[in-house]
N, C-alpha and C positions, 0 to 999 in steps of 0.2 A: 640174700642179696636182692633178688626178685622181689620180694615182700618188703624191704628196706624201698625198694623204688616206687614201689604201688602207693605206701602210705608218703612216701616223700611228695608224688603226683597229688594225691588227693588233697593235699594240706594245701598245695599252691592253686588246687581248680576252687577250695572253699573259700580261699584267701580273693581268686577274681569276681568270686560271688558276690561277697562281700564288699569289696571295692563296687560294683556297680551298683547294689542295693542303696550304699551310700551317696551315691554318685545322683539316682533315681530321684531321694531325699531332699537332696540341695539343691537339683532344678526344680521339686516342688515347693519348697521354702520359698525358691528364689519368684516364682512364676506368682504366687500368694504376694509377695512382699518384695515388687521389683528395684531397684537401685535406681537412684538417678539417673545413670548412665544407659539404664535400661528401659528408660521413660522415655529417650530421643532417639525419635524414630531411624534418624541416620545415621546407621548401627550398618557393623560388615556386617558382607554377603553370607547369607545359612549356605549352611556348609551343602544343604541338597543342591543348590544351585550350581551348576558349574558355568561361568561368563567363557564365552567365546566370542572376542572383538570381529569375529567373520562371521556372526550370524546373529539378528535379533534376539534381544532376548525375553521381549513379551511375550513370545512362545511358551518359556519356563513355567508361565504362571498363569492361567486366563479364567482362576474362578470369578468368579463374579464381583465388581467392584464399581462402589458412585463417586464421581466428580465434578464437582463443580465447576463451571465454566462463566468467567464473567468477561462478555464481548461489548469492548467499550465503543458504541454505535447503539445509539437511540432508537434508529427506525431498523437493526436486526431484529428479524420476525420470527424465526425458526424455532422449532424444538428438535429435540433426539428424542428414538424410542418409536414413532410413527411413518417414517417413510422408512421405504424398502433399504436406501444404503445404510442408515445408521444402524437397523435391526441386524443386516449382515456383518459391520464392521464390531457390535456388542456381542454377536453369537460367535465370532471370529477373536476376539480379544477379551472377553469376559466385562469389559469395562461401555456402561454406562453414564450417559452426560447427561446432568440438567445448565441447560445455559441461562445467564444474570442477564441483563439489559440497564444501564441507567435508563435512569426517570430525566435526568439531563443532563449537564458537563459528566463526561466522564470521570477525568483528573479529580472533582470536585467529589462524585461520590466513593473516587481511591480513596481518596483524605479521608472520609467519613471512616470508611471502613477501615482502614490504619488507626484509627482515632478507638476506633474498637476493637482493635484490637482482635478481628476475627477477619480472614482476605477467604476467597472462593481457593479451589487447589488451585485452578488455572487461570490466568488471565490475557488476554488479548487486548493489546490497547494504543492508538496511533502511536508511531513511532514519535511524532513531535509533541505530543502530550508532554505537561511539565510533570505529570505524577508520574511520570520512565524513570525520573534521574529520583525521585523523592521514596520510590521504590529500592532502586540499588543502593540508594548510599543509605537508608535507613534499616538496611539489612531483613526488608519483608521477602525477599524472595531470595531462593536455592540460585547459589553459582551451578549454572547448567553442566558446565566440563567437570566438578566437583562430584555431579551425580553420576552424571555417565560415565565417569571414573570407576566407580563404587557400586554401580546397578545396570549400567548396560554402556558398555565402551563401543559398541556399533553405532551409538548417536554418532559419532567421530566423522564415519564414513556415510553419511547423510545428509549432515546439519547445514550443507549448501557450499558452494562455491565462494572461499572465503567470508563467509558468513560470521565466523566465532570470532577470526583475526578480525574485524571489521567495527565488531561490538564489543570487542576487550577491552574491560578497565583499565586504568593505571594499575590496580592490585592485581591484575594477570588473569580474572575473570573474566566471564562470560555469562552476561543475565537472561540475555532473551533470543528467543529465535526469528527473525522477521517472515513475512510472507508476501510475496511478488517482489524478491531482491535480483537484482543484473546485478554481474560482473561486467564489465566493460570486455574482458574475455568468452564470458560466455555468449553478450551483444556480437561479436564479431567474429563467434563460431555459428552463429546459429540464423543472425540476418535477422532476429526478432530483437528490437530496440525496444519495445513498450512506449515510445512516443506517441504522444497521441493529442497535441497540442497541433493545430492545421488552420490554413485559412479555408473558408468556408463558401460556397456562392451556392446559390437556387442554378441549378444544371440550366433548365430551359430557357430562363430569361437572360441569364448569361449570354449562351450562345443567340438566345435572340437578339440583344446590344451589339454581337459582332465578338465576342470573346474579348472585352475590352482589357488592356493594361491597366492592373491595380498593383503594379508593383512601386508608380513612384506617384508623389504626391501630387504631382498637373493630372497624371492618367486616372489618378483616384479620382481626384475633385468633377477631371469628364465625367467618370461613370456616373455618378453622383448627380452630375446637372442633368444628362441624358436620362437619368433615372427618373429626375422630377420632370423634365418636359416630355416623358414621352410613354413611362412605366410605371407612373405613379399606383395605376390599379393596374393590375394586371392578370388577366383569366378571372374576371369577377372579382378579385380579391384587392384590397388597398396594401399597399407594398411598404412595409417599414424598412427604410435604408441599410441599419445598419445595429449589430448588437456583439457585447463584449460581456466573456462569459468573466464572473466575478466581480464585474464592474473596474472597479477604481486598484481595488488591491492583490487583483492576479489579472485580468484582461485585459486592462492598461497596465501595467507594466509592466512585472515581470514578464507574461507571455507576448506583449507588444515587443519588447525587447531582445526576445527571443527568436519572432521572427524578421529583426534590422539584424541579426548576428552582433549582437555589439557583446566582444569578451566581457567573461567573469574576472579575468585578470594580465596586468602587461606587466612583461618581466619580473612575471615572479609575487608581483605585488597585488590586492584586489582590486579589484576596476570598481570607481563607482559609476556603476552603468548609467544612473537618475541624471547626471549631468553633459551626454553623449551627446555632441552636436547633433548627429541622424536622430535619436530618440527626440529632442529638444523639437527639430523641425519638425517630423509627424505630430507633437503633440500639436505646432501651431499649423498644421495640414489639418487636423482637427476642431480647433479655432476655425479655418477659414471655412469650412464646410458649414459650421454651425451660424455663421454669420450670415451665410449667404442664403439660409436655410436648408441647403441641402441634407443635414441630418436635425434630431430632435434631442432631447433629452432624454428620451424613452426608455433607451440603453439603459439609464445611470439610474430611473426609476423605480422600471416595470417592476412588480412582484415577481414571483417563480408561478405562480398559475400564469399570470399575464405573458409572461415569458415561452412555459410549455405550450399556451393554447397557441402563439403563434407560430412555436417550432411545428407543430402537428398539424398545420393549417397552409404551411410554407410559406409563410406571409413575408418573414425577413428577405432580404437579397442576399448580403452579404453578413459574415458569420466572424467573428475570433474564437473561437469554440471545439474544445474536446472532441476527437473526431466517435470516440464510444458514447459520446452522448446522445448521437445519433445515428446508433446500429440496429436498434428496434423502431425506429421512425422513418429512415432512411425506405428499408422494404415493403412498408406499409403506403409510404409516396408511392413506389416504383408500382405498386399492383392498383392506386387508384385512378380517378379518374383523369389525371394529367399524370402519365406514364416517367413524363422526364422532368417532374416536378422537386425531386429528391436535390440535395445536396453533394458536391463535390467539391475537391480540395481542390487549391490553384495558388499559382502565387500569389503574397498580399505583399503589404510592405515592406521593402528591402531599402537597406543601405545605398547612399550614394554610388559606394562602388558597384551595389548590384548582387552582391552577396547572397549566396544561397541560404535559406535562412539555419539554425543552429539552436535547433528543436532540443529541450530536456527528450532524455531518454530514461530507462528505468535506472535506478540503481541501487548501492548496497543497504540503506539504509532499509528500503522495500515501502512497505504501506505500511500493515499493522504488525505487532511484535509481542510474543508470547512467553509468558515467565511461569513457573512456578514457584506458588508461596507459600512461606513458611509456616501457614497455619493448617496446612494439609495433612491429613493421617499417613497417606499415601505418597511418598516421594520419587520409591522406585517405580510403582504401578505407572505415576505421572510421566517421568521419563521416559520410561517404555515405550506410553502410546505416545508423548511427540517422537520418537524415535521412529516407532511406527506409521506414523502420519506422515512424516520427512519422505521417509523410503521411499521408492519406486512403486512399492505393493501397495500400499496406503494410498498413496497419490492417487494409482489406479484405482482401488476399491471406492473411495472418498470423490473421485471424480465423474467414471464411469459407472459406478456402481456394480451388481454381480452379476461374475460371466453368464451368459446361454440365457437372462434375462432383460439385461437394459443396452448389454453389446457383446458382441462376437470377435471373435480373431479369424482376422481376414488377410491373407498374405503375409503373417508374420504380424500383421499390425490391428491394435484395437482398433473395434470401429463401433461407433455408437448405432442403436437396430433405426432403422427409416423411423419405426415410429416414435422413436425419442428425438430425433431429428425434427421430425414435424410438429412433434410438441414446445422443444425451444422454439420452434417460429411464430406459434400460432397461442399456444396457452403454456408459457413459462410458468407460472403460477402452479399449476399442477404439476409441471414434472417436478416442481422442486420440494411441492408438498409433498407429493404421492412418490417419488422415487427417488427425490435428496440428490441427484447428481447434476454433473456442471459445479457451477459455481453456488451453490447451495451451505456447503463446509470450507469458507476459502479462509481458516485462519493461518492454516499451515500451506498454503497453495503454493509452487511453483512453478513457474513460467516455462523450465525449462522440460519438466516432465509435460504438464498438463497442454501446453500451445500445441503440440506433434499431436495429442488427441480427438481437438474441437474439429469438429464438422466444419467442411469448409465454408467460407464465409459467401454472402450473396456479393454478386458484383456491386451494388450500389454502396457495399460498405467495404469490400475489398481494396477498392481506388482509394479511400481515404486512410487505411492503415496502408498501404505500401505507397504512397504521397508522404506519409507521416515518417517511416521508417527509413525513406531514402533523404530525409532533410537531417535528420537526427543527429545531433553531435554524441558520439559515442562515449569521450570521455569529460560530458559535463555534469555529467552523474554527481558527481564529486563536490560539484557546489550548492547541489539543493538542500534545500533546510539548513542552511549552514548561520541564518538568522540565529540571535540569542533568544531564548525559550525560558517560563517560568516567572519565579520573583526576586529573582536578584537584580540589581540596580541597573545592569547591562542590559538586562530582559526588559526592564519597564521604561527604559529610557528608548528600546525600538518598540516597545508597544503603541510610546507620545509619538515619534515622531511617523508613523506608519496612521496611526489616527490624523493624525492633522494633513496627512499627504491626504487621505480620503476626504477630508474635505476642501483639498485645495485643490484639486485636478478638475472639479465640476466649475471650480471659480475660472483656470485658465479657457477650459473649452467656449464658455460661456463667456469670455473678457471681451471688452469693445472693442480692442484693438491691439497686436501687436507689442505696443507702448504699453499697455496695461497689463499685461501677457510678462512682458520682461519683467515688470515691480513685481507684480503678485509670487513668481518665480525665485527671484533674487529674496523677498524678505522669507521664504519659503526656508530657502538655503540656511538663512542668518538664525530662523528658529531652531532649526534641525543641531548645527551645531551646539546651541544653548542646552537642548536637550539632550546633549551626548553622544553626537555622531563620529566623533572622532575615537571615541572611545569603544561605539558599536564596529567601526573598522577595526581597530585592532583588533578586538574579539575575534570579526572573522578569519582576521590574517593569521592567528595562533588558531583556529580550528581550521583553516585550509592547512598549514605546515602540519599538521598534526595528522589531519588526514593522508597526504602526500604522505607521509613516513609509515602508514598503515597499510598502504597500497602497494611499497617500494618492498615488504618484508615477504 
């Protein structure tokens, strides 16, 4: 019976032999001679893998891997592989970046590369770019929640504050992740609005005029005449009135508009702001400034050197202007030879009623927005590391760069060392070469990790983001970019009538009078609709409702 059992054991241990030998066989037939199915990359998870939705899973895997990176911005200058954080973040994640640049339009070398049918793994590209939407509906790029399903479900608890619900198709997707997006929730936990749209004044001559009223159009027009009779030059230097950042098609209006408060919309419906009695009047406060000579045409001219060389010179008075556009200029006034020569924020023009003005603030949309595409080797790798960039540890590594080198924990809190401090003030250029942190890696940047870590700000630029943050309307997030985009009939019927406003706003400023001001205005109107304006309204009407309903879920 014992010898009955022996040889009954050994027939079933030769029989598991066997089976495995065979088994051996057919993954290498299969590995020689893969299947279709086994040709697409996004294939389940190996079985060595085990997912855990509460812990990264780029940990799993950190041999070494390349990715392409194409950052839709022209003048991005950076590489990977040579400054201190990206060697840390590649010896930390196994994964190396070479980053793309166009040659020029963004959107336009998508296209190329669609056309051929080869995309980079990753791409970064304005969120208002028309190659976003030419992207997802033509199926170049991986549904994000699709991957992070399948390769790392900690994207989930990362991917931002309503961020996925925000960018979800109609087919339940999710294509891209943005970078520098507000919540209108996270604005109102945290007191940091990202607005940064301010009126602008030269601090010294300011209060040298007596801190004049530029809130309504008589106290503007004063400053203005008192400007010419009495400041024309002033400290040596000839004094340009007045400058609007954009010109025609974001410093006169929308941002002009922005600060008269006049809504995006009443009861429900979209406001068209372009025909606001308050806007209407400044435009002809405008007019009468120009008539009287009090401003030039300068504004509507100058070049971007012509423009910089007078920012850095403090040549202007008064400003419509980005208050970050002058956070590197600002401290460079304050330490020369006229100490209180810098710019401050202040009221500009308000509403009849006097209205505080009703600042864009950040919102979901964000700045740029980052996809992976389907021509990638690498889909889980790719996921990973945006999942890893998202995170908190990423933020930190990517921002701060590595511990006991570029900053310390100090009370609990990162802090960047003095001498990286002194180098954002003095030679940004270097730390961003030599040590990649800051804003050096901002495709996956957030505002709500990264703002708690920057080195406080100098006073000269301080006043103007907390001027900027306390004007800010927290929930107009919701109407930016809400323009039609791209080549569909909607798109190119506000592309006419947005061109022809730009050349028609230099005609009112500059009209002889009043009487001339109202024609040129009215037949303005009469083109706009020809062109499709009533049709661009509805447009927006169906993407505010649509918006609203993303917000409400």
């Amino acid at each position: 019976m014992k010898t009955s059992f022996i040889k009954h054991s050994m027939a079933i241990y030769w029989i598991i032999i066997l089976m495995l030998v065979l088994v051996a066989c057919s993954r290498s037939e299969q590995s020689e001679n893969p299947s279709p199915s086994q040709t697409t990359h996004l294939i389940l998870q190996p079985v060595e893998y085990k997912l855990n939705p509460d812990e990264p899973a780029w940990k799993l895997d950190t041999t070494p891997v390349d990715l392409t990176w194409f950052v839709g911005a022209n003048w991005y200058g950076h590489t990977w592989g040579e400054s201190l954080t990206s060697k840390y973040v590649t010896e930390k994640t196994g994964v190396s970046v070479k980053f793309e640049v166009p040659s020029g339009e963004a959107s336009e070398q998508i296209t190329l590369m669609m056309t051929s049918g080869k995309l980079p793994d990753l791409m970064t590209i304005g969120s208002w770019e028309s190659a976003i939407n030419k992207l997802w509906e033509g199926d170049q790029v991986y549904a994000l929640n699709e991957l992070a399903e399948q390769y790392d479900p900690y994207f989930f608890k990362v991917a931002g504050d309503g961020t996925l619900k925000w960018y979800r198709q109609e087919n339940g997707n999710t294509y891209g992740i943005p970078n520098d997006s507000y919540s209108p929730k996270q604005m109102q936990a945290t007191g940091l609005t990202a607005a940064n749209q301010t009126f602008l004044v030269r601090k010294d001559l300011y209060e040298a005029m007596g801190r004049p009223d530029l809130s309504t159009p008589e106290g503007f027009l004063n400053a203005l005449q008192l400007l010419k009779d009495q400041y024309s030059v002033y400290k040596g230097q000839l004094i340009s009135p007045f400058f609007a950042q954009g010109n025609v098609s974001y410093g006169m209006t929308d941002y002009l508009q922005n600060l008269l408060a006049i809504p995006h919309e009443k009861d429900g419906k979209f406001n068209d702001r372009m025909t606001d009695p308050d806007y209407i009047n400044w435009l002809k406060t405008f007019r009468t400034a120009y008539e009287r000579g009090l401003i030039n045409v300068d504004f509507m001219v100058d070049s971007n050197a012509q423009v910089e060389e007078k920012t850095s010179n403090a040549r202007y008075f008064m400003m419509i202007r980005e208050w970050n556009g002058m956070a590197a200029i600002n401290p460079i006034l304050a330490a020369g030879a006229y100490p209180n020569s810098y710019y401050i924020a202040v009221d500009g023009p308000q509403s009849t009623q006097g209205d505080s003005a009703g600042l864009f603030p950040g919102n979901m949309d964000g700045w740029m927005v980052t996809m992976i595409s389907k021509s990638t080797k690498y889909p889980e790798r790719a996921i990973r590391f945006l999942t890893y960039l998202a995170s908190e540890e990423g933020q930190r590594d990517v921002f701060l760069g590595k511990e006991g080198e570029t900053w310390t924990m100090e009370n609990g809190k990162p802090q960047l060392k003095a001498e990286m401090v002194q180098l954002l003030d003095k030679d940004r250029e270097r730390l961003e070469k030599e040590y990649g942190i800051m804003d050096t890696y901002w495709m996956l940047r957030n505002p709500a990790f990264v703002n708690q870590w920057r080195p406080e700000k100098a006073p000269s630029v301080k006043q103007m983001e907390e001027f900027a943050n306390k004007q800010a309307d927290m929930d107009s997030g919701i109407y930016k970019g809400i323009d039609p985009v791209g080549d569909s009939d909607i798109a190119l019927a506000w592309s006419r009538i947005s061109q022809n406003w730009e050349e028609v706003l230099p005609e009112l400023i500059t009209a002889k009078d009043e009487a001339a001001f109202d024609k040129i205005f009215e037949n303005f109107l009469a083109r706009r609709v020809n062109y499709g304006f009533n049709q661009v309204m509805e447009y927006r009407q169906a993407e505010l409702d649509a918006r609203k309903a993303k917000m409400a879920e």
